[in-house]
C-alpha positions, 0 to 999 in steps of 0.5 A: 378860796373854798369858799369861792368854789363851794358857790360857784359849784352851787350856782353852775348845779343851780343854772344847770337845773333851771335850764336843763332840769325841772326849772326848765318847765317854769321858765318856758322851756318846754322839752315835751311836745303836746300833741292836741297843741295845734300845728305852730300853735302856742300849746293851747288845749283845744276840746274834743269836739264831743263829750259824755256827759258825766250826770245820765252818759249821753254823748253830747256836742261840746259847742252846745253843751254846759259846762263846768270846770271841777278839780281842773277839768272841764265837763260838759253836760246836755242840759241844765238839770245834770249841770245842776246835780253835777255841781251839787255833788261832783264826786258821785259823778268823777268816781271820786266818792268817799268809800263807806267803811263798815262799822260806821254809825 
């Protein structure tokens, strides 16, 4: 019999968790409501209708501009030529460039 109570006490915390818990947003549970989702939409993300581009800071139209998708974010860019430097070293342009320490050879 303790062991009969000792699963089951493990499968109602289980279903708990799953549907009332963090497995409630793998299942599709969705507690929290995304406010750039449109009205009665399906949660969609929808792009800024502009955009700074990340390479020489002009702000540019998100409908004409290139793209690239980097460490899951989208930017957009004016021209060819700064979605080509972007790409070529992105985390000079996302501030996520390596510190330099002092002392390094």
């Amino acid at each position: 019999m303790g062991m009969i109570g000792y699963l089951l006490f493990w499968a109602v915390l289980f279903f708990v968790m799953m549907r009332f818990g963090c497995g409630a947003h793998v299942m599709g549970h969705h507690h929290h409501s995304n406010r750039n989702a449109p009205p009665g939409g399906n949660g969609a993300w929808i792009p800024p209708a502009w955009d700074r581009d990340p390479v020489c800071g002009k702000i540019v139209p998100i409908a004409g501009a290139k793209s690239s998708i980097w460490e899951g974010h989208a930017y957009y860019f004016c021209s060819e030529d700064c979605r080509t430097k972007f790409e070529a070293a992105p985390r000079i342009y996302t501030g996520n460039a390596p510190v330099a320490h002092q002392g390094a050879a």
